[in-house]
N, C-alpha and C positions, 0 to 999 in steps of 0.2 A: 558356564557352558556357552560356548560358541552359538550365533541367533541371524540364522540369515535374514535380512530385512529385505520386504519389497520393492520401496522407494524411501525419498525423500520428498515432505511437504515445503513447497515455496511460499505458499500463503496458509497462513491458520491466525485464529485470532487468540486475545485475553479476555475472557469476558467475567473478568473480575469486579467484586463491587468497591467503587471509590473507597470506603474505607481499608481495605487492602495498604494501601500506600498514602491517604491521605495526613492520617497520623508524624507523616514525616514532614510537615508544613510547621512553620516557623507558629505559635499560639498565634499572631497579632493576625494573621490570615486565615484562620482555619474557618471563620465564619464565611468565606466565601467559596468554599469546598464543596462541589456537591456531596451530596451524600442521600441514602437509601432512604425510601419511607414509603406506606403501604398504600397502594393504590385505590382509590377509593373504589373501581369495578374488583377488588382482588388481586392477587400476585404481588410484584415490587414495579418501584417506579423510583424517578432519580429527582430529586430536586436540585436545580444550579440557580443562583439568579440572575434573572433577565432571560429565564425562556420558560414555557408550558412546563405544565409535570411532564414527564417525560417516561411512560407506560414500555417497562423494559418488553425489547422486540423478540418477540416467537421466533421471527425468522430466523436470529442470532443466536435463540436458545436450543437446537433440535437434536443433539447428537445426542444418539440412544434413543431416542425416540422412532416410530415407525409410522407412516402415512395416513395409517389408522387409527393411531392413537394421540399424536400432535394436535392442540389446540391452540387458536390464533388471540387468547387472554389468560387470565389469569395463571403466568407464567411469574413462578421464583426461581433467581437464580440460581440459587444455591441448589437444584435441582437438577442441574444437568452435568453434564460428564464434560469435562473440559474447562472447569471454573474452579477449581482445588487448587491447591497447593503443588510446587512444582515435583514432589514426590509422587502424587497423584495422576500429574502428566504425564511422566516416563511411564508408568505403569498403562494409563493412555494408552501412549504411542507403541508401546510392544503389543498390547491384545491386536492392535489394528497392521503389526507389520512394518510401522514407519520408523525409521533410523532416526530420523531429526526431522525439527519442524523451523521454520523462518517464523516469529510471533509475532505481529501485528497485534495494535493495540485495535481495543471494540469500535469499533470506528463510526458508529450512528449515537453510542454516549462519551464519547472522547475526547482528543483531540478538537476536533468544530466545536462538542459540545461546552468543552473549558473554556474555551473562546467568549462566551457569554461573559465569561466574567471582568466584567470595566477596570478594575484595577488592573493595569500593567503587571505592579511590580507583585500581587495576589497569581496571578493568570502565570508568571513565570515560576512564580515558586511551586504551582501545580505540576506544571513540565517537568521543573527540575525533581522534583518529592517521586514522581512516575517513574522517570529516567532511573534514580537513584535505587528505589524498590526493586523494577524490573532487574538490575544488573548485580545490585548486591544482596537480594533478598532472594529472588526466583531463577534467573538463570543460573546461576552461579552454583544450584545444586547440581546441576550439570553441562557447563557451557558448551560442551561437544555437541549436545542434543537440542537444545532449548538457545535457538542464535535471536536472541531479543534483537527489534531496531528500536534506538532511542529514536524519540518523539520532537523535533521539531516547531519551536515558536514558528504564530502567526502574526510578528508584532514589528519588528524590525531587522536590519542585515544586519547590526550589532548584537541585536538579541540571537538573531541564527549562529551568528561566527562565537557566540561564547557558547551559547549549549552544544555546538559541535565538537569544539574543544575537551567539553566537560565528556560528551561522550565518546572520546577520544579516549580520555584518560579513563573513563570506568571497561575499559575492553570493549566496547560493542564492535560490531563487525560493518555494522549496516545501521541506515537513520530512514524515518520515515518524513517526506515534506506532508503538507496539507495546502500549501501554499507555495509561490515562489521564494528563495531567500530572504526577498525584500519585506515577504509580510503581505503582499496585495496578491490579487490571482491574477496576476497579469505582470510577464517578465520588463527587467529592467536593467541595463547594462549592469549597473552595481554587484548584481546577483553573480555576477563573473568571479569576484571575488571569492563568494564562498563553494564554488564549482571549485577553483583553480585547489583552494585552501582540503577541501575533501577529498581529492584523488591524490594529493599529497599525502595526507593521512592514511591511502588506502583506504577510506571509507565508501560502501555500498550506497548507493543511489536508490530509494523505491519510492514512488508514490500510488496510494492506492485505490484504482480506478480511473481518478482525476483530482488535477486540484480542487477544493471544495468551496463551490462558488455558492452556497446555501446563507439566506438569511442576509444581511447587510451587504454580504458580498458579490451577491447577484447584482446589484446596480455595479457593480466594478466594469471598466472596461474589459477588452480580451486583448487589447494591444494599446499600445500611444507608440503613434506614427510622427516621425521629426518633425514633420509640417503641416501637424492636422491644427486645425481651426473649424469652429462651432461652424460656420457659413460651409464649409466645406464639406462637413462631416451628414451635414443636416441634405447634403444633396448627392452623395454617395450611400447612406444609410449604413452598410455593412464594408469594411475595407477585407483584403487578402485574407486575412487570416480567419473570418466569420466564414469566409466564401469557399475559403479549403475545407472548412470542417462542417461543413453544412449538411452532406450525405452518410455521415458516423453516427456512431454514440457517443456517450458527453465523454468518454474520453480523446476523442477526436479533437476536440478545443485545444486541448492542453497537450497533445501531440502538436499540434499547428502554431501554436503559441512559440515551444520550445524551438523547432524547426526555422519558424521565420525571425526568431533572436538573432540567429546567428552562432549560435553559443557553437554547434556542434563545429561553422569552419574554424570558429578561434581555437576550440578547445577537441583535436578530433579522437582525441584515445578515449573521450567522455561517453561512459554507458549511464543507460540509467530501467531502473525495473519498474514495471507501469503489470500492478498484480489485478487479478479480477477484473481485468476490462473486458472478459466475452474475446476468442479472440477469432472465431468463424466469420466475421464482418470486417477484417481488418485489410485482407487483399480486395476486396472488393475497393474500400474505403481508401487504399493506396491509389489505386487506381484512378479512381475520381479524384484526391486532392494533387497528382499531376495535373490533370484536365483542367480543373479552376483555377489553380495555384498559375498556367499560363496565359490562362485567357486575362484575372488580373488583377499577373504582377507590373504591367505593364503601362497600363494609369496610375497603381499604388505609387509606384514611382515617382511619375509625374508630378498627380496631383499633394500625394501626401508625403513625399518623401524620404518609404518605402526603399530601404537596402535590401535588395534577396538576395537568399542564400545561393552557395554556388550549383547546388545541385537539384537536381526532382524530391520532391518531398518522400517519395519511394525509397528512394537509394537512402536518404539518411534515417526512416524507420528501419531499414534492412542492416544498417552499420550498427547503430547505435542504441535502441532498445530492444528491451527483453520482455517475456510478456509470460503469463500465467497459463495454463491450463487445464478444466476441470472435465471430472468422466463424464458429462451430458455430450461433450463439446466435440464428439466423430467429424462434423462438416472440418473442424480447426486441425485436424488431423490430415485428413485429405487435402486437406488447400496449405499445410506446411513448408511445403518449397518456397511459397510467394513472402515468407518473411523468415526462413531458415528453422533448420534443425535448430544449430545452437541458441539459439533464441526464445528457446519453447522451453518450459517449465512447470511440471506437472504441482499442482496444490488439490486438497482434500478441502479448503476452506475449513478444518474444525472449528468450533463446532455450531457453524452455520448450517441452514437449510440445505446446501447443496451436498453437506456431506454424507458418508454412505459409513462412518464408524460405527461398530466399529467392522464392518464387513468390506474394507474401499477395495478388497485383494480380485473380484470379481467383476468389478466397473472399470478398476483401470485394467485389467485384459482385455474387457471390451474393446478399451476406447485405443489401447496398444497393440491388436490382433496382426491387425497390417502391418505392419512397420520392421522391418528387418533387425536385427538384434543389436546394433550398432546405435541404429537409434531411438529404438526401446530406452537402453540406458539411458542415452543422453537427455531426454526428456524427463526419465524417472527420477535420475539421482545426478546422470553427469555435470548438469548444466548447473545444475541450482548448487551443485558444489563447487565447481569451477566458479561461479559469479561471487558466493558469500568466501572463498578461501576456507572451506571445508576440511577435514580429513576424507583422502581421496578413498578408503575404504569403509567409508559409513556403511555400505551393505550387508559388511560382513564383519560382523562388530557383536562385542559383550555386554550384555545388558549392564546398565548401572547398578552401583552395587544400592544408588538411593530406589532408579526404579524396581529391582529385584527383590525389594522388601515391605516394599507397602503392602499391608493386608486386604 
């Protein structure tokens, strides 16, 4: 039977535990795998080497739970709704009304967190082992519903340009960065390359939040300027791009970063989806990085030799990326004009703290009351279908025949 769906999620996670997909590592690596083990306050915690235990997050784990009954420890995962099996999610995502979900990997034990691990060619085979599970183990019980993004090395452009490929080939639709192509949090011509190489492919652009400047990566620059030098740098303190993003959230960085590349005049059909950045502070935030981005580009220039982009750092948030938004977020509704309808894409975050599963059918009327029926859609389901190359009638669709039978 025919199943009208409310929306479509643009952000939702996996909040699977490493052995899920680690199993699929070559033997000579698997000792450097995280994996599960009991946290000595209670619940699960993750072990990797080269970082703390790592006390799996409440925040991450809440769907199903209720305000009153959520506790900030002794949280297992296997406990919450949204960490099963992918027959398990379709059945999910119909009690709550959603047609399909965009799946982002757990991204506070992930991606950053794999990264702990020193061996290169251990840390790749993690990627790939993820990559590989996700596309041929879980999406694949139903790729209409379940659009996995392959995951993204932090290690090098050659490491980017092969797992892109790979994820080419396993059908994925869309790739998550963590990083720039290059592997650093901070862009570099080179990374042109694997831009040019992805829209070729038709492959989706997200990163989520921000690049992850955590841990080793925080001393990284935010830019290298043609002409900077220690004497110079030591007497400017912050160049253009610190100075544009100075009044944001730390997605701001890495909006200014991509912006003063340049990447978007070389490359200007280039989207790219920037999910769960909050997006109520983001006109504000345009606003001021014109205002900085002129007062100075104008010595960047000079003294560091500083190429800017051809336009206001407005205009190319307005062209070029896409942004997420969740039912708290009424102000990002009302301030919609200042970065477009089409731009706007509704997420549930499952099964995060912000979600409202399986009840979301009541928050997003809220947070869509206003909004004339044109762009209702567009926000609910148009947008985030039109960006991933969706089926354009996800709303009005048949349950799976895998989610229609789980008990």
């Amino acid at each position: 039977m025919a199943t009208q769906y409310d929306f479509v999620s643009s952000d939702t996670h996996l909040e699977v535990l490493p052995e899920r997909w680690s199993g699929r590592v070559d033997a000579k690596y698997r000792g450097h795998m995280p994996r599960t083990v009991p946290h000595p306050n209670g619940g699960d915690a993750l072990y990797i080497e080269g970082a703390p235990l790592f006390q799996v997050a409440f925040l991450d784990l809440r769907a199903g739970r209720t305000n009153e009954d959520s506790r900030p420890f002794d949280v297992k995962v296997e406990d919450t709704a949204g960490v099963g099996p992918a027959e398990q999610r379709l059945q999910e995502q119909d009690q709550d009304g959603c047609a399909a979900e965009v799946l982002f990997p757990n991204m506070q034990a992930g991606p950053g967190f794999w990264r702990n691990i020193r061996d290169n060619d251990a840390y790749l085979a993690a990627i790939r082992a993820f990559n590989d599970w996700l596309a041929e183990e879980y999406c694949a019980v139903d790729p209409r519903r379940l659009l996995g993004l392959g995951v993204m090395p932090m290690s090098t452009l050659q490491d980017s340009l092969a797992e892109l490929e790979h994820c080419a080939k396993l059908g994925f639709k869309g790739i998550v960065l963590s990083a720039f192509p290059n592997g650093k949090v901070y862009p570099l011509a080179e990374d042109d390359r694997f831009w040019k190489a992805a829209m070729d492919m038709n492959m989706r652009l997200t990163v989520h939040v921000a690049f992850d400047r955590n841990g080793d990566r925080a001393d990284q620059p935010t830019f290298i300027y043609p002409d900077e030098n220690p004497e110079i740098m030591s007497k400017v303190k912050r160049g253009v791009v610190d100075e544009m993003s100075r009044l944001g959230l730390r997605s701001a960085t890495s909006f200014s970063q991509m912006i003063a590349s340049g990447v978007f005049d070389r490359l200007p059909d280039m989207r790219i989806f920037f999910a769960e950045t909050r997006l109520g502070w983001i006109p504000f935030w345009m606003n001021e990085a014109d205002f900085w981005f002129e007062r100075h580009r104008h010595w960047s220039q000079r003294y560091l030799g500083f190429q800017p982009p051809k336009r206001k750092p407005s205009e190319y948030m307005k062209d070029h990326f896409l942004f997420s938004v969740q039912g708290p977020e009424l102000v990002a509704i009302e301030l919609r004009d200042h970065v477009g309808v089409d731009h706007i894409m509704f997420a549930t975050d499952f099964p995060h703290i912000e979600c409202e599963w399986p009840n979301t059918k009541p928050s997003l009327e809220a947070l869509t009351a206003s909004l004339p029926p044109e762009e209702k859609y567009k926000i609910v389901a148009g947008n985030v279908i039109d960006y991933f190359d969706m089926d354009p009638d996800m709303l009005n669709d048949t349950p799976s025949q895998a989610g229609s039978s789980v008990a």
